[in-house]
N, C-alpha and C positions, 0 to 999 in steps of 0.2 A: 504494500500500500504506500501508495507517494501523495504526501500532503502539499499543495500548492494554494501560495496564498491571493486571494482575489482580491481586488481594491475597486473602488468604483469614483471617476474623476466626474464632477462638473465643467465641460467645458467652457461652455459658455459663462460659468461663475470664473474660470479661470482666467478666460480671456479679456475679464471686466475686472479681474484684479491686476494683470500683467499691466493693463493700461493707466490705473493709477499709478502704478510698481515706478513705471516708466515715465509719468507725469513728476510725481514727488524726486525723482530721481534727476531728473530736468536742472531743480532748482540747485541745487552745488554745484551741477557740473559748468551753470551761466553764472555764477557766483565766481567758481575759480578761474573760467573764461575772460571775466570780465575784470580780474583784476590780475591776471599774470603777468604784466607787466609791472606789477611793482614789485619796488624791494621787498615786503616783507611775508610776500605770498611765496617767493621760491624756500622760506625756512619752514613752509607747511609740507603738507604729503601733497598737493591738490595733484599733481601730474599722476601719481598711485590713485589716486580717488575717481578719478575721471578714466581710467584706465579698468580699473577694478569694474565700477559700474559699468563702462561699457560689456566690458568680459562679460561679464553675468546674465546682462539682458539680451547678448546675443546669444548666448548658450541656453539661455530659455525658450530664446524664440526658434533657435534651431530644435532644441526637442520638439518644441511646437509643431513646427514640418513632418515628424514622423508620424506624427498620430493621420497628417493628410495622405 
């Protein structure tokens, strides 16, 4: 006997939180945009931050594609 486990996704709940996910996400990354030229923004992470959030929301939205 092989036990396998089943999960059940709301897509559509999914795809109306990625899109917040990706709204709120927005705001640091036009925050560290908009001030990368000054001096005391290169002593933060922002170039990691903006990097990082992109990473992740392409990688969600690439699983995204598999479910199509």
């Amino acid at each position: 006997m092989e036990w396998r486990i089943l999960t059940y996704i709301n897509l559509q709940e999914a795809d109306q939180n990625l899109e917040t996910i990706k709204k709120y996400a927005q705001l640091p990354m036009d925050f560290c945009k908009n001030h990368e030229h000054t001096y005391w923004i290169n002593l933060t992470d922002y170039m990691k931050i903006i990097c990082y959030i992109d990473r992740e929301i392409k990688e969600i939205e690439d699983l995204k594609l598999l479910d199509n």
